[in-house]
C-alpha positions as CSV (number, residue, x, y, z in Angstrom):
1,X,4.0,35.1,-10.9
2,X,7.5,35.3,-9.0
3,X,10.8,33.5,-11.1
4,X,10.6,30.7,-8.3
5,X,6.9,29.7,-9.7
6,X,8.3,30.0,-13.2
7,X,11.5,27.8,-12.8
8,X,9.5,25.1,-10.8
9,X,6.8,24.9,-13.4
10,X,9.7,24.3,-16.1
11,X,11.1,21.8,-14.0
12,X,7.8,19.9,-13.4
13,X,7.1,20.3,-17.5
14,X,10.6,19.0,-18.2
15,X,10.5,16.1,-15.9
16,X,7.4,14.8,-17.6
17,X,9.0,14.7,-20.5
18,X,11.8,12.8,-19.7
19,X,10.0,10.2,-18.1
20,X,8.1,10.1,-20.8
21,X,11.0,9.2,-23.7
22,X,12.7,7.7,-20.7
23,X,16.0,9.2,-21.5
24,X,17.5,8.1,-18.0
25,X,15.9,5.7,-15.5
26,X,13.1,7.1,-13.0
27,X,15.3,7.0,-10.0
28,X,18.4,9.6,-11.8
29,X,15.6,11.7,-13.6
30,X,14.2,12.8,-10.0
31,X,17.5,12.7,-8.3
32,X,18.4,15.2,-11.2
33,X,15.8,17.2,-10.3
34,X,15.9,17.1,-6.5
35,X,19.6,18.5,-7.1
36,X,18.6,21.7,-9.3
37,X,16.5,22.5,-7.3
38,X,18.8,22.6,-4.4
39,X,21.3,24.5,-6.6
40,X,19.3,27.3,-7.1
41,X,18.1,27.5,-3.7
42,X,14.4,26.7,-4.1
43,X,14.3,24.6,-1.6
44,X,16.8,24.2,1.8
45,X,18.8,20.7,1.5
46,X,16.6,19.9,5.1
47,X,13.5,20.0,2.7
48,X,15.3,18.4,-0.5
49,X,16.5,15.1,2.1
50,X,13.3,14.9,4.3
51,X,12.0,12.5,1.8
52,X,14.8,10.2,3.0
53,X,13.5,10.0,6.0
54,X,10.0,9.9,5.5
55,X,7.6,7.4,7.6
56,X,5.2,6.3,4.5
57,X,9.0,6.2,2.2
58,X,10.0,3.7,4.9
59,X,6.8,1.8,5.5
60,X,7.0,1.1,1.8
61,X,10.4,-0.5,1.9
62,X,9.4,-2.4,5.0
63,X,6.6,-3.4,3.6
64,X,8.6,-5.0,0.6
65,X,10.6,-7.1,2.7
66,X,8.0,-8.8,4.2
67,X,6.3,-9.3,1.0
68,X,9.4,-10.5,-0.1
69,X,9.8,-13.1,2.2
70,X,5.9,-14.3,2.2
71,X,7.2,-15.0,-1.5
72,X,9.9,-17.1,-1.0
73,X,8.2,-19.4,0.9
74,X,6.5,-20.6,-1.9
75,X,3.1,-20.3,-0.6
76,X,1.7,-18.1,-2.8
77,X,2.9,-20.4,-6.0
78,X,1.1,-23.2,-4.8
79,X,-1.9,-21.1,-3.8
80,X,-2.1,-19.9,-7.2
81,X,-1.7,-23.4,-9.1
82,X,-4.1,-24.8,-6.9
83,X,-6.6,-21.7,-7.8
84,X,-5.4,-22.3,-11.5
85,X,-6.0,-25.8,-11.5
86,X,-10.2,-25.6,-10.6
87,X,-11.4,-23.4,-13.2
88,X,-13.5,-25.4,-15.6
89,X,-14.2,-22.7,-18.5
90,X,-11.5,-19.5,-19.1
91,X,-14.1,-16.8,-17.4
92,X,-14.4,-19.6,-14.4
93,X,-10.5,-19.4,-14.4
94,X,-10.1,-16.0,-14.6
95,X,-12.8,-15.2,-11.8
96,X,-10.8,-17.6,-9.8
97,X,-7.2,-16.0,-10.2
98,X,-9.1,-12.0,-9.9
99,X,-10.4,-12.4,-6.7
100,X,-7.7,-13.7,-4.7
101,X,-5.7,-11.4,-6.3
102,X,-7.1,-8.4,-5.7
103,X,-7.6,-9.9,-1.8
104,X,-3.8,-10.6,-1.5
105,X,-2.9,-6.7,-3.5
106,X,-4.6,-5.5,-0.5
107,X,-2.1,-6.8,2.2
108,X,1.2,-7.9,-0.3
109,X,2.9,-5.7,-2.7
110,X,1.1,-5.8,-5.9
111,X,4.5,-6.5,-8.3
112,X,5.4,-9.3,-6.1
113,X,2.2,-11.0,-6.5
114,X,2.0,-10.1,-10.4
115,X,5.5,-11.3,-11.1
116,X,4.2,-14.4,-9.1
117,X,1.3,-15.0,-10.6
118,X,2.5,-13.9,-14.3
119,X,4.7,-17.1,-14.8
120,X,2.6,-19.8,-13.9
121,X,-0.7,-17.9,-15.7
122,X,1.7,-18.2,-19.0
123,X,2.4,-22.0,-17.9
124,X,-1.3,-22.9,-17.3
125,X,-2.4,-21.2,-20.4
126,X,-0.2,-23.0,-22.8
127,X,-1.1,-26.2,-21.0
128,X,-5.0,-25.6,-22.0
129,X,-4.1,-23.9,-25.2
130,X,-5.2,-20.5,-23.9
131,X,-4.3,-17.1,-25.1
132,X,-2.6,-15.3,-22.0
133,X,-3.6,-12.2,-23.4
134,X,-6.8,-13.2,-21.7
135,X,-5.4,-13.0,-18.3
136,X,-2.0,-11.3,-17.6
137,X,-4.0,-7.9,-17.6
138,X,-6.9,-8.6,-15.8
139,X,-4.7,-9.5,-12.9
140,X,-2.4,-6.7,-13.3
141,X,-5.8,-4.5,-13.2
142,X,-7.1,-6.4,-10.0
143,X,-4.2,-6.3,-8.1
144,X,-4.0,-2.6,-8.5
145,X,-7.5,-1.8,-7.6
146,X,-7.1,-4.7,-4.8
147,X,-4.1,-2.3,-3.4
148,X,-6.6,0.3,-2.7
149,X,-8.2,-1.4,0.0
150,X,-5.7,-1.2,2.5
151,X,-3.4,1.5,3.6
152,X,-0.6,-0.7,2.8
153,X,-2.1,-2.3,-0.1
154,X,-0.4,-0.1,-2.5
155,X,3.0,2.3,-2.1
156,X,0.9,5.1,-3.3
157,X,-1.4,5.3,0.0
158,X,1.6,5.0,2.1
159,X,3.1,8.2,0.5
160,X,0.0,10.4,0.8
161,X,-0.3,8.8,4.5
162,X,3.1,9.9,5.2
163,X,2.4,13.4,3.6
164,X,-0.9,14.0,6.0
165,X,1.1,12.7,8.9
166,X,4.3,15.1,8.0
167,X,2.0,18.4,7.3
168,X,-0.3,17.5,10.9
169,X,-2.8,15.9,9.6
170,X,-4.4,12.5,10.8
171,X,-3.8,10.4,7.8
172,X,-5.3,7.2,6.7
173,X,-6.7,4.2,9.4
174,X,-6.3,0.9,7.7
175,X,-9.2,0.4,6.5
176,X,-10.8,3.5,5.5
177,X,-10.3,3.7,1.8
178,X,-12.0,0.8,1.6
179,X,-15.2,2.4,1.6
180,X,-14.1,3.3,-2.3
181,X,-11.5,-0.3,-2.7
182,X,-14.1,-2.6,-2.4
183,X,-16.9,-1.4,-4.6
184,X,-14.6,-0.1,-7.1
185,X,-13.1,-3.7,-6.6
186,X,-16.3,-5.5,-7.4
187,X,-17.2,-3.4,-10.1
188,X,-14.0,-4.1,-12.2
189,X,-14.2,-7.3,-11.7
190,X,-17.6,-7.7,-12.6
191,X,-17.2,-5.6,-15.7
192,X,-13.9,-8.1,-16.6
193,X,-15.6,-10.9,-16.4
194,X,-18.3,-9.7,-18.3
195,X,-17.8,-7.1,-21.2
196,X,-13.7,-6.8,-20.9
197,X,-12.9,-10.6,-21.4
198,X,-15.0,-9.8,-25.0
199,X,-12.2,-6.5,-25.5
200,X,-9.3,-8.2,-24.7
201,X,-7.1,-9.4,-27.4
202,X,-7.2,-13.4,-28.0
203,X,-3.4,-13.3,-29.0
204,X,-0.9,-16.3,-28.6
205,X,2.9,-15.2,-30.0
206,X,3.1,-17.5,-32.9
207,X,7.1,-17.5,-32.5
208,X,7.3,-18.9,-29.3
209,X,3.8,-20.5,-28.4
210,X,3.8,-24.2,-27.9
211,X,0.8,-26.5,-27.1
212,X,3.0,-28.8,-25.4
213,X,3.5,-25.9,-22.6
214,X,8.0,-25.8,-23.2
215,X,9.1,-22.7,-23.2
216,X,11.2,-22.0,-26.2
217,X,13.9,-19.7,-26.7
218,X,15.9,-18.1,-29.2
219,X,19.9,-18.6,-29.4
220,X,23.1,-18.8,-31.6
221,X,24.8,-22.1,-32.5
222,X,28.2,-21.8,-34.0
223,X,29.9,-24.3,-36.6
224,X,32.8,-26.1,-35.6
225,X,35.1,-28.0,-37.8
226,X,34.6,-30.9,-35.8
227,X,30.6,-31.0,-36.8
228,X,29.8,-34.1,-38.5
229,X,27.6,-32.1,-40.8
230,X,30.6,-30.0,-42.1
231,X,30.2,-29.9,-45.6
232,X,26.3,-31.0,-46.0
233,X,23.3,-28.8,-46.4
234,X,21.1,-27.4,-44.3
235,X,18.4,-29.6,-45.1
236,X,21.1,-32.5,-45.1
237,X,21.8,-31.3,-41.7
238,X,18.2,-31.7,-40.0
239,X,17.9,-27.9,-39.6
240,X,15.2,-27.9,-42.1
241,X,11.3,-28.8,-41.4
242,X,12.2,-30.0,-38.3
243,X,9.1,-29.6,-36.2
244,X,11.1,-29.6,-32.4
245,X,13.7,-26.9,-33.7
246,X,13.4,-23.6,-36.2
247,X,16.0,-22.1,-37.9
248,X,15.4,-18.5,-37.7
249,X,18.2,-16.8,-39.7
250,X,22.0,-17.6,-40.6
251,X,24.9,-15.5,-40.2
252,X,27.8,-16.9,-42.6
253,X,31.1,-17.0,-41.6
254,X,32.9,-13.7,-41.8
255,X,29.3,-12.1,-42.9
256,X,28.3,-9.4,-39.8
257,X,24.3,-9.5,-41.7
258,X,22.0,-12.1,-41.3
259,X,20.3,-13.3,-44.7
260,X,17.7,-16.1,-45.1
261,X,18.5,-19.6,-44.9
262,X,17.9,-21.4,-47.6
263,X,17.9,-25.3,-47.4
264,X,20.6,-25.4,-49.9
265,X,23.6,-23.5,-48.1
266,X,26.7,-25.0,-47.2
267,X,27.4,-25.4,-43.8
268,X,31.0,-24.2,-42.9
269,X,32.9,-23.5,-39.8
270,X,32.5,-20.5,-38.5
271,X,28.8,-20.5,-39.5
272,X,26.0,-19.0,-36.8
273,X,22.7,-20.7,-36.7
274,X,20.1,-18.5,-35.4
275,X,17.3,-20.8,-34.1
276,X,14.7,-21.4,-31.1
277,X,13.5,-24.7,-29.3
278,X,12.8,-25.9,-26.2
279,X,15.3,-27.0,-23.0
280,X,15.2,-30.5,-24.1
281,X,15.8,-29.5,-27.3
282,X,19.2,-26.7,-26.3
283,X,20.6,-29.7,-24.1
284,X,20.3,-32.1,-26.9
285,X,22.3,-29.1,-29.2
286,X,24.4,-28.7,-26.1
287,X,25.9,-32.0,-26.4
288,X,26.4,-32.4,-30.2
289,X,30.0,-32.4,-31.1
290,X,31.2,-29.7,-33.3
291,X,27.8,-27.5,-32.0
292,X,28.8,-24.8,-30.0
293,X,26.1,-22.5,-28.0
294,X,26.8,-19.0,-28.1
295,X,26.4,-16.7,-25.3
296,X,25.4,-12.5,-25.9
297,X,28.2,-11.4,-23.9
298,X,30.7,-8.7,-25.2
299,X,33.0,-10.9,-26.0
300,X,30.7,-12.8,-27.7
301,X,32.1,-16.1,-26.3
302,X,30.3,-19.3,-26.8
303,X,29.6,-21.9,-24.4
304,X,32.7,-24.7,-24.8
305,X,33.8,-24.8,-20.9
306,X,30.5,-24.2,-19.0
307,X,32.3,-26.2,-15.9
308,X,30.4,-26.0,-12.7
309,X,27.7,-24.0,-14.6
310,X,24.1,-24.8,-15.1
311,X,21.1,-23.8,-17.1
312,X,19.1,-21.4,-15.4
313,X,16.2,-19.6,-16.3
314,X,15.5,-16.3,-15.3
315,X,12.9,-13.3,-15.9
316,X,13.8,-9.8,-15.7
317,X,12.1,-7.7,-13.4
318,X,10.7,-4.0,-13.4
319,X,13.5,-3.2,-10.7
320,X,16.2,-4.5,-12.9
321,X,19.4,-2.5,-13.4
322,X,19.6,-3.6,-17.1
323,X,16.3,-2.4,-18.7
324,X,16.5,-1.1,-21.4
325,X,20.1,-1.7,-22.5
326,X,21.5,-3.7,-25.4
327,X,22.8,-7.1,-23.9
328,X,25.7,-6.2,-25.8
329,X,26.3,-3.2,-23.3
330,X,25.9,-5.3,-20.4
331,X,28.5,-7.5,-19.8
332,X,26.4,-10.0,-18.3
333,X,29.5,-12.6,-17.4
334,X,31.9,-10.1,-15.7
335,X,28.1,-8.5,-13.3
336,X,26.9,-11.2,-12.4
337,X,28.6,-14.4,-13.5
338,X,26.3,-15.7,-16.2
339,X,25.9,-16.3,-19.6
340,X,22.8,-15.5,-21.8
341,X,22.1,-18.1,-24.7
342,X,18.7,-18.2,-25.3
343,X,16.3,-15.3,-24.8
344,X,12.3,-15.9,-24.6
345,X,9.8,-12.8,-25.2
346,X,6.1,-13.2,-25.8
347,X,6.5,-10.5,-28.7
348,X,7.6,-10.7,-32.1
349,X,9.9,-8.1,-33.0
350,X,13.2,-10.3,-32.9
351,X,16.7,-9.2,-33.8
352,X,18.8,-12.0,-35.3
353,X,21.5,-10.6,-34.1
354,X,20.6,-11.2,-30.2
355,X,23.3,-9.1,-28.8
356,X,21.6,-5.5,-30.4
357,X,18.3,-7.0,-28.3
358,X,16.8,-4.2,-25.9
359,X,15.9,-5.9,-22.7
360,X,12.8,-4.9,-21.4
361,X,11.0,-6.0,-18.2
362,X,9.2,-9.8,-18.2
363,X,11.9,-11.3,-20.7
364,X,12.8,-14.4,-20.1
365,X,16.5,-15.3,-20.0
366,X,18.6,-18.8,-20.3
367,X,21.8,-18.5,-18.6
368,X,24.2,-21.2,-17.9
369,X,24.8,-19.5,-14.1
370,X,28.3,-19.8,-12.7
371,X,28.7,-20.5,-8.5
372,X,29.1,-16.8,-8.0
373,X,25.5,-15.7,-9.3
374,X,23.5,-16.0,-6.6
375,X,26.3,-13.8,-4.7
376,X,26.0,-11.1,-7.3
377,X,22.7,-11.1,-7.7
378,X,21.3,-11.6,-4.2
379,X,21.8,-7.6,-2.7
380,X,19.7,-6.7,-5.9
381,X,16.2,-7.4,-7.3
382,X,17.4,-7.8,-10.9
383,X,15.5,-11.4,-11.7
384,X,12.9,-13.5,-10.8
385,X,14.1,-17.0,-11.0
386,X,11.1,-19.1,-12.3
387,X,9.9,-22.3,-10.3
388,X,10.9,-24.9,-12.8
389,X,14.9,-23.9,-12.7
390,X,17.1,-24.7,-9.2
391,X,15.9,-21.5,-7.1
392,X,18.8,-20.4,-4.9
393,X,17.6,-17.7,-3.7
394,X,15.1,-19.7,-1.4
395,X,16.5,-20.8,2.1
396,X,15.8,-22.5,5.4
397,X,14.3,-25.1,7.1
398,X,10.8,-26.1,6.1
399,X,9.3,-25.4,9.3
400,X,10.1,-21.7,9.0
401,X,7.5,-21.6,6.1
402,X,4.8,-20.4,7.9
403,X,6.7,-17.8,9.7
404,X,6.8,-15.2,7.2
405,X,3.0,-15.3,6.9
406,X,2.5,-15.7,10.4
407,X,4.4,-12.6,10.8
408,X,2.6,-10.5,8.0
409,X,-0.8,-11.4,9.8
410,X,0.4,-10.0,13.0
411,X,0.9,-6.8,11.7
412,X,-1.9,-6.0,9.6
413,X,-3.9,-7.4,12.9
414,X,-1.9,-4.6,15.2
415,X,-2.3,-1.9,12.1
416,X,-5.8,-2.2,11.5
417,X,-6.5,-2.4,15.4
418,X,-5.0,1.1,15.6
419,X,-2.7,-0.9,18.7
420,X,0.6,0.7,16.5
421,X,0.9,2.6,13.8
422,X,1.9,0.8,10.5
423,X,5.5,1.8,10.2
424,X,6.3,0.2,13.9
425,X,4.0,-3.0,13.2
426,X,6.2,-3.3,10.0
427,X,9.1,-2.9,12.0
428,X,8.5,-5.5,14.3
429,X,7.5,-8.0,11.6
430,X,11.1,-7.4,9.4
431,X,13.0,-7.6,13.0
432,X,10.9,-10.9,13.6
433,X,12.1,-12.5,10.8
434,X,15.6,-11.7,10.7
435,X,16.1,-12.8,15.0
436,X,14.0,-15.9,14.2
437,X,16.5,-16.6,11.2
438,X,13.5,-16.9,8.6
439,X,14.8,-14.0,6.5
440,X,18.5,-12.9,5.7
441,X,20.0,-9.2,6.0
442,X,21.0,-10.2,2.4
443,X,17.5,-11.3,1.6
444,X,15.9,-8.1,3.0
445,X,18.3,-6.2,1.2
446,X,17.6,-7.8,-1.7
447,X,13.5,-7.3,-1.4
448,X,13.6,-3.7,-1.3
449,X,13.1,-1.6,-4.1
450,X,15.4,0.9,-4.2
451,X,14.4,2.5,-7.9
452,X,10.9,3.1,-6.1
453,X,12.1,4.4,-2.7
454,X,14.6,6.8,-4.3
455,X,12.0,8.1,-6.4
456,X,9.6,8.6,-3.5
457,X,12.4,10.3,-1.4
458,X,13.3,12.6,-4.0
459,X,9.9,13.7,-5.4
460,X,9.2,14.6,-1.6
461,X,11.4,17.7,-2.3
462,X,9.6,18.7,-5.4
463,X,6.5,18.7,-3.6
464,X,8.3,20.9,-0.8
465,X,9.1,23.1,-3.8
466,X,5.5,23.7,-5.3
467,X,4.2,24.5,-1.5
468,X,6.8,27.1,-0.7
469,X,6.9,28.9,-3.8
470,X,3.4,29.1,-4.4
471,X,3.4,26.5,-7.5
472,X,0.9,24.4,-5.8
473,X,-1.6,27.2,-4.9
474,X,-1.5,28.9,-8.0
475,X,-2.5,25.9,-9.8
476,X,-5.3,24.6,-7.1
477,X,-6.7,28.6,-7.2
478,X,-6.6,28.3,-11.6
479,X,-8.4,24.7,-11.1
480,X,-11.2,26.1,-9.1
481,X,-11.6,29.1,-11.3
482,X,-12.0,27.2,-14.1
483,X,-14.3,24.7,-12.8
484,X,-16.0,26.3,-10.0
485,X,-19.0,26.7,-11.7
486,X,-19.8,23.0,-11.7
487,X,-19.4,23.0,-8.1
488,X,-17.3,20.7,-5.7
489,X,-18.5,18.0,-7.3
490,X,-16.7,19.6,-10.7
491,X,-13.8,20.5,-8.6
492,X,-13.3,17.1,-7.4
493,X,-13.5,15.7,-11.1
494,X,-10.9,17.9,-12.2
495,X,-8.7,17.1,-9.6
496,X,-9.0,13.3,-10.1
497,X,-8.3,13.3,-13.9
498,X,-5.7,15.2,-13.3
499,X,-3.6,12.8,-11.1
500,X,-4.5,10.1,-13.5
501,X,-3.7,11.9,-16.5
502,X,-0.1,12.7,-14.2
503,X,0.0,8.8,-13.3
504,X,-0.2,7.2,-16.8
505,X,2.3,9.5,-18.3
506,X,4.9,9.6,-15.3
507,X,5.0,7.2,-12.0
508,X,2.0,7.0,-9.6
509,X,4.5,8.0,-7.0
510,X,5.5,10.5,-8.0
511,X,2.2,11.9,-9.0
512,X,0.7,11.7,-5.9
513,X,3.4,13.6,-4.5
514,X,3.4,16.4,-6.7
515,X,-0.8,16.8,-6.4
516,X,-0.8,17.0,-3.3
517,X,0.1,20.1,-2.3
518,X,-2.6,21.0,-4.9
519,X,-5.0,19.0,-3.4
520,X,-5.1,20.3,0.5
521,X,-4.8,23.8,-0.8
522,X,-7.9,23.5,-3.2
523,X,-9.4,21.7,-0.2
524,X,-8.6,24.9,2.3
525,X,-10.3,27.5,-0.3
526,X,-13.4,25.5,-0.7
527,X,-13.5,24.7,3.1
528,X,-14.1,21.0,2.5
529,X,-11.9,17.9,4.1
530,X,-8.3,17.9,3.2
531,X,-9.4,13.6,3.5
532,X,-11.2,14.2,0.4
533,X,-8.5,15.8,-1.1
534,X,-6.0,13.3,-0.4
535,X,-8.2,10.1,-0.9
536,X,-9.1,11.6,-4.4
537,X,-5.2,11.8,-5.2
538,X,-4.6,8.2,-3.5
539,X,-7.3,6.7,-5.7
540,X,-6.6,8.7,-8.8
541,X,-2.9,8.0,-8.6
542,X,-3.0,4.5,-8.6
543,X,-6.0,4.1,-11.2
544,X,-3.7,3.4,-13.8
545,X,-5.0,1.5,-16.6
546,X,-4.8,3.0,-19.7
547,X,-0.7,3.1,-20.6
548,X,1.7,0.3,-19.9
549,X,3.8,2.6,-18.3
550,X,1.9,4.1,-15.7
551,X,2.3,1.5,-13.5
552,X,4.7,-1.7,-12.8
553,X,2.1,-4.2,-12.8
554,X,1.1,-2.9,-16.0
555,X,4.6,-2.7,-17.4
556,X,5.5,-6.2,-16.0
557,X,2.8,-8.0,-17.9
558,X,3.1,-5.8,-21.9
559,X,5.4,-8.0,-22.7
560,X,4.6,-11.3,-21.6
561,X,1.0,-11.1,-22.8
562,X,2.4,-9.6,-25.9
563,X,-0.1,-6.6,-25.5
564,X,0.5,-3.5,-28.0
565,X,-0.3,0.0,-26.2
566,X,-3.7,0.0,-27.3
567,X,-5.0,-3.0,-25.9
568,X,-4.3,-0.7,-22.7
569,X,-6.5,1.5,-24.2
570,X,-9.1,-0.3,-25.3
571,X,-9.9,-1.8,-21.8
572,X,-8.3,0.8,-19.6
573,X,-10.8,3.6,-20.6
574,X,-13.3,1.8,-19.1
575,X,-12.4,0.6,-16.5
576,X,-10.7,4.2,-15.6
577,X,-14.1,5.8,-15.6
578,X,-16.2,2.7,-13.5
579,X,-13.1,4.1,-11.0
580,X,-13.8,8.0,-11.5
581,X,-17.0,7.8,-11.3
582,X,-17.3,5.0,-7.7
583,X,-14.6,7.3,-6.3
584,X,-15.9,11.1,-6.6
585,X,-19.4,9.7,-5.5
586,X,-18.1,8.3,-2.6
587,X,-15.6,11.0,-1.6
588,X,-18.1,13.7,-2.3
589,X,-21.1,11.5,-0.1
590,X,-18.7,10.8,2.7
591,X,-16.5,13.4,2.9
592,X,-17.4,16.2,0.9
């Protein structure tokens, strides 16, 4: 085993891991990477940037901006209400928001559709007095397997398309994984609706779950000295058993601690309330005299002046540039001309002291937005505005609705007619859309995820690295020694648990890059189809049910649906073998 095999191996070792902890984000972890290995000369900077220019890499961005403005049309919200609105019993319901689903996953992005869908699900189910638990994950599970489909129904086929193509091979046709999407589709579903509505948790967040359907959030009032209630007690004060508003905590003034607040305290100025309610119930707040809203920015400002402001309420998405960080460290007001004062997470681990609050991807944020937000937010996908706030992200005259769709339909007709391949039809349908005005240069560049193609592009050049220094043969040549003696059919096993195993712990990206290479070369010493190869490592690398973090969809709905890891398990298990098993049957029938 040469030094080259050795330092790749590390690198591949110590890359999991750091996705794992998630000590940096995705996109600078495999950047990091990528550059190390073009510092010790592994790979040649012409196979370390090919990524960057690679055809499925593309596709997948392309693909995202006409996702992106199918979205914005509004469309697919009514759709989805509509779909909502018929269901007569909760397994009714959720066979009525699976299907459709897992249909639209096949032709639209699956996030899109998720972080779509995720919103009004939450709004329905508090409407009915449902648990969402019940349903966010089912439909992150069915547009996932929905995505496998279609070639473009999911990033992951795009990237091991764009491999086949780059290495001579013939890659996908639209359609052809569907001879696995579709059963393997059916079956989940079936087995959802049947044995996993039974598994999944029947949860409803106590802190912020309301029959009435409001969304409540948590935020910080601040005493004034000209509050009528100076002086009077809490209880005296109407911050006490009052059923529309909680009081939470209370921070006295000059104490940095919060401590219990007892019906008896004093309220003085310079006293913080920690409490949560509903938007009627913040406006109400918002206009009391001497009650000022404060707002988690570093300087820890409160809300006197808003202006020309206005409430605004916004969720964070997987893309976002501040996950993960303390909205202390953000500096919301001077990024993006907002100020956070309530914050609205279908999980219970709350910090009084919102400011030392992690964000993580789904929260729900109220902003009072200044006339500069949309500017500084538009060239990036960091929130999803929801449908009951002002949306000003969506433009144009209404009889451009239909373009966008119109446009998508054209090419997946030319795609799966083999007339073009699916990077031109893509092409034409994003240069459609911006001549015919229907979509903005600052739209599209707002709809394309960046993390994900940067991640893609980079992880090319680790898979360059484990073909030229042997890496990926070695390991394909171990495989098949070790389970040779169940035959292909073993083989094939092996291979597919091992891209899962890769997918739930890293990205499904990246994983399908990096098993490749192991893949076609197991498939050249056997003598069997490279297709089988490289549909097992599609199929395998998106199959991810089992962590939160194994895929967006997944991460996108923990927590909203205020899942723990092991509901994930629980379900995902399952439904990860129903997948194995459909999948190595198939391949091995068809193209073993």
């Amino acid at each position: 085993m040469s030094w080259e095999i050795v330092w790749v191996l590390i690198i591949v070792l110590a890359m999991i891991g750091a996705l794992m902890k998630e000590i940096a984000r995705p996109g600078i972890i495999f950047l990091f990477v990528l550059s190390l290995l073009l510092i010790t000369g592994i790979i040649t900077p012409q196979q370390g940037l090919k990524g960057f220019a690679n055809q499925g890499m593309l596709t997948v961005g392309l693909l995202c901006i006409v996702a992106g403005a199918v979205q914005q049309t509004g469309i697919v919200d009514r759709f989805v209400e509509g779909v909502l609105s018929k269901g007569r019993t909760p397994r009714g319901s959720l066979m009525k928001m699976l299907v459709p689903s897992a249909l639209m996953s096949g032709f639209l992005n699956n996030t899109p559709i998720v972080a779509t869908f995720s919103p009004l699900v939450k709004r329905w189910c508090e409407k009915y007095d449902l648990a969402p638990s019940k349903f966010l994950l089912p439909l992150s599970y069915a547009t996932i397997i929905g995505g496998t489909i279609t070639l473009i129904g999911t990033s992951t086929n795009l990237v091991v398309h764009g491999l086949l193509l780059e290495r001579g091979y013939a890659g996908f046709h639209f359609f052809q994984l569907a001879l696995i999407g579709i059963p393997a589709t059916i079956a989940v579903t079936i087995f959802i609706l049947t044995i996993g509505i039974k598994i999944l948790p029947d949860r409803k967040p106590p802190l912020f779950y309301q029959k009435e359907g409001r969304r409540k959030y948590m935020l910080k009032l601040e005493i004034t000295p000209g509050y009528k209630h100076v002086g009077d007690t809490l209880k005296r004060a109407g911050f006490i058993n009052d059923p529309s508003l909680q009081l939470l905590a209370l921070l006295p003034n000059g104490e940095a601690e919060s401590r219990e607040a007892g019906e008896h305290h004093i309220l003085e100025p310079g006293d913080c309330l920690v409490v949560y309610g509903d938007l009627t119930q913040i406006a109400m707040l918002e206009n009391t005299d001497g009650l000022n809203i404060r707002t988690e920015t570093s300087e820890n400002k409160t809300a006197e002046e808003p202006g020309d402001r206005k409430l605004m309420e916004v969720m964070v998405t997987h893309y976002s540039n501040i996950l993960f960080t303390k909205l202390k460290d953000i500096f919301f007001d001077q990024r993006f001309d907002a100020a956070i004062i309530g914050i609205h997470r279908y999980d219970e681990s709350y910090s009084p002291e919102m400011k030392e609050m992690v964000v993580k991807p789904g929260d729900t944020l109220l902003l009072l937005a200044g006339p500069e937000f949309e500017q500084r937010t538009s060239s990036h996908n960091d929130f999803h505005v929801l449908k009951n706030s002002v949306n000003p992200f969506l433009k144009g005259p209404r009889w451009k609705s239909w373009l966008p769709l119109v446009m998508m339909m054209l090419m997946v007709g030319l795609a799966a007619l083999q007339i073009i391949p699916i990077f031109y039809a893509a092409l034409i349908a994003v240069a459609g859309l911006l001549l015919t005005g229907s979509l903005s240069l600052t739209d599209a560049h707002r709809y394309l995820p960046y993390e994900v193609l940067i991640v893609i592009a980079a992880a090319f050049g680790l898979g360059e690295a484990m073909m030229s220094t042997g890496a990926a043969p070695l390991l394909a040549e171990r495989m098949i020694d070790w389970f040779m003696p169940f035959g292909v059919l073993g083989v094939f096993t092996a291979l597919y648990v091992l891209t899962n195993v890769f997918t739930e712990v890293v990205t499904n990206n990246a994983a399908a890059i990096v098993m490749l290479p192991v893949a076609l070369e197991t498939a050249d010493i056997l003598s069997v189809s490279p297709l089988a190869a490289a549909v097992i490592v599609a199929i395998a690398a998106s199959a991810s049910f089992i962590t939160p973090i194994g895929y967006q969809t997944n991460l996108f709905v923990y927590t909203q649906g205020g899942y723990r890891f092991t509901d994930f398990m629980k379900i995902g298990v399952p439904v990860s073998l129903i997948v194995m098993v459909i999948t190595i049957s198939i391949t091995w029938t068809v193209w073993g």
